[in-house]
SENUKE-520936 format. One record per atom (N, C-alpha, C): x, y, z. Coordinates in steps of 0.1 Angstrom, whole numbers, plus 5000, padded with zeros to 4 digits. Atoms other than C-alpha are relative to their C-alpha. Example, Ala and Ser with C-alpha at 12.3 -4.5 7.8 and 13.67 -1.06 7.14 Angstrom:
2
500949885000
512349555078
500950125000
499149895000
513749895071
499250115008
# end
This chain:
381
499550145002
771571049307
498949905001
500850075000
768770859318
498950014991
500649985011
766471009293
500749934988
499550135012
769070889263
499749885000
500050135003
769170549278
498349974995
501750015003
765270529284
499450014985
500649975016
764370629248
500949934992
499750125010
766770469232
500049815003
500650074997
765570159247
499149974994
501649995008
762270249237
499650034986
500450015013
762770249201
499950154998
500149835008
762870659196
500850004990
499049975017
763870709162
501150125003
499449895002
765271059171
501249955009
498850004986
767470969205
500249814988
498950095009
768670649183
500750044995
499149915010
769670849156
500950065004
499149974993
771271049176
501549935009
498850074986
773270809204
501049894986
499650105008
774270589171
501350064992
499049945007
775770869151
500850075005
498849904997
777571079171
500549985019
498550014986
780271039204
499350105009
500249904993
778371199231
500649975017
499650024985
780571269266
499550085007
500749894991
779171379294
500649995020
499150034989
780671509327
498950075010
500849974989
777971519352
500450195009
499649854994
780071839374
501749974999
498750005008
783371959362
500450105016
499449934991
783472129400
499549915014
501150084991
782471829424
499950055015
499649924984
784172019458
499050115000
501749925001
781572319448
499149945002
501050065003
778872119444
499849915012
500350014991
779371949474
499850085011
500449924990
779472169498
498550144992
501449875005
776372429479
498949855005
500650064996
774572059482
499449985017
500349954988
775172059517
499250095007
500849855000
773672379520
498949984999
501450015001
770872299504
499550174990
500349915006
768772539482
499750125005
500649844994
767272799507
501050035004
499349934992
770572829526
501250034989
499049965005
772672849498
500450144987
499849855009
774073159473
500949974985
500050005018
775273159438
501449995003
498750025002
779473199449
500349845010
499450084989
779172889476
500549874990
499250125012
780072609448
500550074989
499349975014
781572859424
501449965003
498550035000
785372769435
500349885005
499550105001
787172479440
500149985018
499150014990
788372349476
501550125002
498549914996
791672539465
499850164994
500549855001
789872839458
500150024984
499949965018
789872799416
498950004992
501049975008
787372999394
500449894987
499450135010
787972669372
499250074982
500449985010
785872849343
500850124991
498949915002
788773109343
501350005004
498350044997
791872919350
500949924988
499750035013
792272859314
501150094993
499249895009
795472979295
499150074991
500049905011
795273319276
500649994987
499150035014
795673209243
499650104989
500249935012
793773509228
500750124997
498649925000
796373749239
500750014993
499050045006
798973599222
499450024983
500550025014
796873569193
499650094993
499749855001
796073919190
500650065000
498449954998
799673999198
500549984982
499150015013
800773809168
499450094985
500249925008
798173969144
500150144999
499749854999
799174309153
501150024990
498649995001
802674219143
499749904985
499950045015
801474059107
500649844999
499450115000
802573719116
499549865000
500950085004
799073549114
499849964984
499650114998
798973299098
501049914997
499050025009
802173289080
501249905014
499250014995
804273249111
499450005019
500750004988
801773229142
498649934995
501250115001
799072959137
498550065003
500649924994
795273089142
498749875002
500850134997
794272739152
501149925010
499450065001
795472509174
501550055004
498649904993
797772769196
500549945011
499050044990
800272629215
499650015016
499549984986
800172609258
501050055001
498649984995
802472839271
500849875009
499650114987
804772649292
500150055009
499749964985
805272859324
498449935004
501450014996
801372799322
500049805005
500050114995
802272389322
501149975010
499550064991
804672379349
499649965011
501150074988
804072199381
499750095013
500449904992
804072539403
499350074995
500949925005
801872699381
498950005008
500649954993
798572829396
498749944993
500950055007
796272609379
499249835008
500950124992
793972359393
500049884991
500450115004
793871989390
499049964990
501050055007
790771979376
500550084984
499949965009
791472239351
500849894986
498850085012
794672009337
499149874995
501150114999
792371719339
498950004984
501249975011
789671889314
501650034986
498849965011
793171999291
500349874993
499650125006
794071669287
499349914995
501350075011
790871529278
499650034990
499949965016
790671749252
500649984995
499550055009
793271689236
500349864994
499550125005
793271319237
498749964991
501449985008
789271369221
499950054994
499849865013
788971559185
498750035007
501449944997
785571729202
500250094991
500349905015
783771919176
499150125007
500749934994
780972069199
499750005012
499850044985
780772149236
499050124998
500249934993
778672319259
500549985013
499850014985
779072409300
499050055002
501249954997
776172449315
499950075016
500049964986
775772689346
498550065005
501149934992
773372899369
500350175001
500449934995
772173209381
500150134989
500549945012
771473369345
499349924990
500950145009
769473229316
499650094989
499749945009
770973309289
501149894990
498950085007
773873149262
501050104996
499249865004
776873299257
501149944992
499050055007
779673239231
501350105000
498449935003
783273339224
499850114990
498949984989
785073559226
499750035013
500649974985
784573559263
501150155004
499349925002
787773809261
499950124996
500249875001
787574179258
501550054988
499049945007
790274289229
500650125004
500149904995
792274539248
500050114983
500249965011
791974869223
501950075004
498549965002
795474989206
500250145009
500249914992
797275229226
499950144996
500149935006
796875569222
501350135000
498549965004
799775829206
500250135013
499449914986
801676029233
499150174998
500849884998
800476359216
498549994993
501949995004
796976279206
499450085015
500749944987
794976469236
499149905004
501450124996
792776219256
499150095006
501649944994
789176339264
500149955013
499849954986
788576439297
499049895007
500450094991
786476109306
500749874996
498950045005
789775919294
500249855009
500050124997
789975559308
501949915000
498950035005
793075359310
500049904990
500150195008
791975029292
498650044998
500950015010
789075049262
499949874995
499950125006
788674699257
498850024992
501350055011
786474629224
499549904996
500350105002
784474369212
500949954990
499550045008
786174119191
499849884994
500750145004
784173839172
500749934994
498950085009
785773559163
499449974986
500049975021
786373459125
498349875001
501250085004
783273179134
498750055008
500949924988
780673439151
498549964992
501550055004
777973329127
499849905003
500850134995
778172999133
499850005015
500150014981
778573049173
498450095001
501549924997
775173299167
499449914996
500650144998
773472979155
499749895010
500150104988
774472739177
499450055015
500549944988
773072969205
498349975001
501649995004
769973029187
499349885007
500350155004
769472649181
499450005016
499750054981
769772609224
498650075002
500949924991
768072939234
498150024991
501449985002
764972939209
499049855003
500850124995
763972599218
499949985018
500049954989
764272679253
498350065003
501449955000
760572729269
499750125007
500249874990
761273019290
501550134992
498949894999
764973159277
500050134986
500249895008
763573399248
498850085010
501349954995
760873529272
500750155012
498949854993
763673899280
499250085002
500649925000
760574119281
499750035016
499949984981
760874019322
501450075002
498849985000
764474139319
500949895004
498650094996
767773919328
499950005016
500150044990
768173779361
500850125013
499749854993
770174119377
500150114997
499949845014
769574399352
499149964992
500350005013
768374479325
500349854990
500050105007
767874229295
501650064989
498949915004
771674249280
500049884989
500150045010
770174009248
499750004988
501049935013
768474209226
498849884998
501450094999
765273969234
500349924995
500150155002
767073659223
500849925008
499150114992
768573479249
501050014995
498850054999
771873489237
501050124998
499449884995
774773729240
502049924994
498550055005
778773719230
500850035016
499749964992
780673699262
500950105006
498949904999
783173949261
498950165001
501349885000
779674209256
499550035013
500749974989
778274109284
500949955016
498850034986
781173979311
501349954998
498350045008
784573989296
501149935011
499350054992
786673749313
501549944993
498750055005
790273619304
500249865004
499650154999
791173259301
498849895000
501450044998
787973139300
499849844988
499950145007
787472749291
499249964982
500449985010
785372869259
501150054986
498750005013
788173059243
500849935000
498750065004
790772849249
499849834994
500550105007
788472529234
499750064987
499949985019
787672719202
501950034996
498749935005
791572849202
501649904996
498750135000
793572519207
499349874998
500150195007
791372239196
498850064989
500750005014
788772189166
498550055007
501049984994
785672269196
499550105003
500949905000
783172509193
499649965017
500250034984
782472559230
498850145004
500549914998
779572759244
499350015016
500550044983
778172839278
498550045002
501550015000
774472799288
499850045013
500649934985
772872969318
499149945004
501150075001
770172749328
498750075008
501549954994
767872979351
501250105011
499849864991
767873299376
500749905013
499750064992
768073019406
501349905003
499050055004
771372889406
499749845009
500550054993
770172629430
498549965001
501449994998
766672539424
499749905007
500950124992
764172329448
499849854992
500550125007
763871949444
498749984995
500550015003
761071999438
499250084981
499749955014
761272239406
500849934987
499250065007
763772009388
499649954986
501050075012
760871819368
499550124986
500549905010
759872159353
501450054994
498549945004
763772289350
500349864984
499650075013
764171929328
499050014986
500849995011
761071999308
500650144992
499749865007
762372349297
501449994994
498449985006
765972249286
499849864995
500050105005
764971889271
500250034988
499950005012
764171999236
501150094995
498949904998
766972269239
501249904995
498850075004
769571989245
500349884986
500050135008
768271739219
500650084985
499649945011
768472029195
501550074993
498549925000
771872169204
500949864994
499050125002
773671819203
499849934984
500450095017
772071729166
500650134992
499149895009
773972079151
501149944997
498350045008
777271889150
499649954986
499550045010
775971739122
499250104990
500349885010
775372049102
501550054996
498949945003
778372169080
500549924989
499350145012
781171919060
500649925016
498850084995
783171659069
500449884993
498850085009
785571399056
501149925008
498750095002
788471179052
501150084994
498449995008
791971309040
500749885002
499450165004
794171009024
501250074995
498550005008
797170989006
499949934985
500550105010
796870838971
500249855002
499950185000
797470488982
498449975013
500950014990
794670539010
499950035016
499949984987
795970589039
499950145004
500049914997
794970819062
501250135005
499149935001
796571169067
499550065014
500049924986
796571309107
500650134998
499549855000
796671629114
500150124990
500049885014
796171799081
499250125001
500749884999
794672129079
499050034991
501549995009
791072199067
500050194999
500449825007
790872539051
499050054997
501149905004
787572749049
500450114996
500149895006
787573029024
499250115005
500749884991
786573339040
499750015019
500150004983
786773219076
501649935003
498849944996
789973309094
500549895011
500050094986
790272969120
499849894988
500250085000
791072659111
500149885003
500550124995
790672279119
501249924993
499450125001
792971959122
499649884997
500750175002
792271579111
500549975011
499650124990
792271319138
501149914999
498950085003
794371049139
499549904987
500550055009
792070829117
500150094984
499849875016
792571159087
498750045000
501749935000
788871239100
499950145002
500149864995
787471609104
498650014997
501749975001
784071749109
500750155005
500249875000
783572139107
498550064999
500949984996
780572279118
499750164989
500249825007
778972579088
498850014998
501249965002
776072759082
499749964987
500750065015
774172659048
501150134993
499849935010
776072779020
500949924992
499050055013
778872748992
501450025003
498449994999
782472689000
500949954999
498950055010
786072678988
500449955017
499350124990
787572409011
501749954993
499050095005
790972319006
500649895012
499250054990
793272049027
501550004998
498549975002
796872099033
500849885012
499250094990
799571839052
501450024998
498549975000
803371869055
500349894992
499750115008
804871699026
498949944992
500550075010
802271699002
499150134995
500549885008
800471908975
498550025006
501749944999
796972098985
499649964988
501050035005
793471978976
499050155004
501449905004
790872238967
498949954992
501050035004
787472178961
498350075010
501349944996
784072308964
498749925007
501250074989
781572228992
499150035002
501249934998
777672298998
499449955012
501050034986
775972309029
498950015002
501549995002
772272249028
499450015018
500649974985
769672369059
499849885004
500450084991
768672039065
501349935006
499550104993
770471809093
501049914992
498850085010
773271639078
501150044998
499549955001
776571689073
500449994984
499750065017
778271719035
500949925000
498350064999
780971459031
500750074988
499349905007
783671639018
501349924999
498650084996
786671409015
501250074991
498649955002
790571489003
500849894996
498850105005
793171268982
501150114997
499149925000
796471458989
501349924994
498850045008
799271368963
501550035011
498249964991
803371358978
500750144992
498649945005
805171638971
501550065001
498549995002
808671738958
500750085011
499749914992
809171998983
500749905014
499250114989
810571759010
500949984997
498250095007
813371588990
500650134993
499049935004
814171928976
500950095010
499549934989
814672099011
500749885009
498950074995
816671769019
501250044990
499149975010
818771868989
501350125003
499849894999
819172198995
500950035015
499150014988
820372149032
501149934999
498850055009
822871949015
500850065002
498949895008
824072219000
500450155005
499949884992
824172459032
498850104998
500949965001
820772579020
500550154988
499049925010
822872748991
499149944982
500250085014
821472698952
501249914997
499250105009
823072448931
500850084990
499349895009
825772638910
499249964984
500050065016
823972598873
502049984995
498550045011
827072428850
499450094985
499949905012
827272708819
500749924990
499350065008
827572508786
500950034992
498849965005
830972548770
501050095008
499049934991
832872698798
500549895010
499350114990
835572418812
499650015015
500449984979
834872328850
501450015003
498850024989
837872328872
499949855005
499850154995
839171988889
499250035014
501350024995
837172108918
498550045001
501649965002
834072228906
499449864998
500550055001
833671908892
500049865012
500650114987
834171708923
498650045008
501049984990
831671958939
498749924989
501250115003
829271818916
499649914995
499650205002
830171468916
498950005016
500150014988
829271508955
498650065001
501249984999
826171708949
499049925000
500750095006
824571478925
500049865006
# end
C-alpha cells in the first residue's frame, strides 16, 4: 500500500496506470485474532498453526460452502447447465443460517463479494512458497459396481484430479506471480517439507497437492465472476523484522505483475437497443464450460488467454448476441460490447399461461365454431 501511494505520487507511469485503471481492494489480514496472538509470540517463539484459526477456533480458508459438490452432483445427473447453473451457484441455506458453523469473518468476506463484481483475487499465506489454483477439491471418484472385484490395495475414497473448465487461464495467472518471483521458481532446493510437488515451477493445482473442501478459492471462482488464487509467500511463515525488506523485494515485481493480468482477456457493455444497460446477463465463452455475469452498470470483464473466440451474451427476455472476439498477448483488454434486442418469448409465455399453458386451439377454415368456442376465443384474443 505504501509503495502504490509513494509511486504514484512520484509520477510512475506503471503504478499510475495501474491505480487509475483498475479497483484495487486490499485487506491487510482476513484473520486479525491469528495474527494477533502469532504477533505476540513473535517470530522465534512462534509456529506455523498459532495464527492459523480464529479466536473461535475457524480454519477461515476452509469454512467456505461446498459448492463443488453440488456441482459435480448435478453434472453426473445431466442437469448442467440446462437445469443446474455452472456459474454463480447458489448458497445452501442450512449453510446461511444463524446456527450454522461458520465464522463471522467468513460471512463478512461472503458479503463483500457479492456486493463487489471482483474479477481477480489472490490470498496470500505462509510456510510454503508456492501458488496454487482451483480446484482446491479432490473430485471424489464414481463408485464402484457391487460385483466388479476390488484390488487387494482397495481404498474407500479415490479422489481425482478435477480441473476446472478455466485451468489454462488459472496456469497463467500463477505463472505470471511465480516466474517473476526472485526465489519461487528456484524447486531444485525442494519445497518447504518434502519434496518439490511443482514440477520446477512454483505452481501447483490445489486439489494435487492438498485437497481441501470449501475452500475460499473454489467457492470465489464457483459463485462470483473471481478468479481467486492462493500464494505461499516463503518456508518461514513468520519471518524476522529484520528479513521483511528482502521478503518485499522478492514479491514486489510478482504483485505488480499479477494485479496488471486483469486486464488481459475481453470486456464490455451489454445494452438494450435504446441503451440502457442490461445487469446480470450472461457472458458465454465457446469452448469453456463456466460462465460470467454483468454488474449492475451491464459491465463484464473476463479474464482469456490470447486467442479467437465465439462470445455470445444472453439476458431473460431478450434475444442472444453472438459475435467474435480476439485476444492479443499484449496487456489490454479487447472491448467486446453487446446490443441485446427484446424478445417475443415473454409475452408469449404470458399468453400461454393464459391459457393454462395449453396451445391455442387453431380455428379450421370452413368448419362452423360452436357458441362456445367462439366465446373461448373472443376471451383468448
Amino acid at each position: 500500500m505504501q509503495f502504490l501511494c509513494k509511486e504514484y505520487q512520484d509520477g510512475n507511469p506503471r503504478v499510475r496506470g495501474l491505480v487509475t485503471d483498475t479497483r484495487i481492494h486490499l485487506i491487510p489480514s482476513l484473520n486479525p485474532d491469528g495474527y494477533e496472538l502469532a504477533h505476540e509470540a513473535g517470530s522465534e517463539l512462534g509456529n506455523w498453526a498459532l495464527g492459523h484459526w480464529t479466536e473461535e477456533g475457524f480454519d477461515l480458508f476452509e469454512n467456505f460452502p461446498d459448492l463443488a459438490s453440488a456441482l459435480w452432483a448435478a453434472e453426473e445427473r445431466r442437469l448442467v447447465p440446462h437445469q443446474f447453473p455452472n456459474h454463480h451457484i447458489p448458497i445452501p441455506e442450512h449453510y446461511l443460517s444463524e446456527d450454522a458453523a461458520v465464522a463471522v469473518e467468513t460471512r463478512a468476506v461472503m458479503a463483500w463479494m457479492d456486493k463487489n463484481p471482483f474479477v481477480l483475487g489472490a490470498n496470500l499465506q505462509g510456510g510454503e512458497k508456492l501458488v496454487s489454483f482451483p480446484f482446491d477439491m479432490a473430485r471424489p471418484s464414481p463408485p464402484t459396481p457391487a460385483a466388479a472385484p476390488r484390488p487387494l490395495d482397495y481404498e474407500d475414497e479415490h479422489p481425482e484430479l478435477q480441473e476446472t473448465p478455466d485451468h489454462a487461464v488459472f496456469r497463467w495467472l500463477a505463472i505470471s506471480y511465480a516466474s517473476a518471483h526472485l526465489t519461487m521458481t528456484e524447486t531444485f532446493r525442494g519445497g518447504c517439507h518434502g519434496p518439490d510437488v511443482t514440477n520446477a515451477m512454483g505452481i501447483v493445482q490445489g486439489a494435487k497437492w492438498h485437497p481441501q473442501a470449501g475452500s475460499m478459492n473454489d467457492f470465489s471462482y464457483l459463485h462470483t465472476n473471481c478468479l481467486e488464487l492462493s500464494i505461499y509467500l516463503g518456508c518461514d511463515k513468520f519471518p524476522h523484522e529484520s528479513e521483511l525488506q528482502q521478503e518485499w523485494e522478492n514479491n514486489k515485481e510478482s504483485l505488480l505483475t499479477f494485479m496488471e493480468q486483469i486486464h488481459r482477456g475481453i470486456k464490455g457493455v451489454v445494452t438494450d437497443q435504446q441503451g440502457e444497460p442490461i445487469a446480470n446477463a450472461t457472458i458465454v465463452v465457446g469452448g469453456i464450460n463456466h460462465n460470467v455475469k454483468t454488474a449492475s452498470g451491464g459491465d463484464y470483464w473476463r479474464i482469456l488467454n490470447p486467442g479467437e473466440y465465439r462470445v455470445s451474451a444472453r439476458a431473460e427476455g431478450y434475444n442472444p448476441s453472438v459475435k467474435t472476439c480476439h485476444v492479443l498477448y499484449d496487456i489490454g483488454a479487447t472491448q467486446c460490447n453487446f446490443v441485446l434486442s427484446r424478445s417475443n418469448w415473454k409475452r408469449i409465455r404470458e399468453i400461454m399461461a393464459m391459457n393454462g399453458n395449453r396451445p391455442i386451439r387453431r380455428v379450421v377454415p370452413g368448419r362452423p365454431m360452436t357458441p362456445r368456442e367462439h366465446l373461448r376465443l373472443r376471451m383468448r384474443l
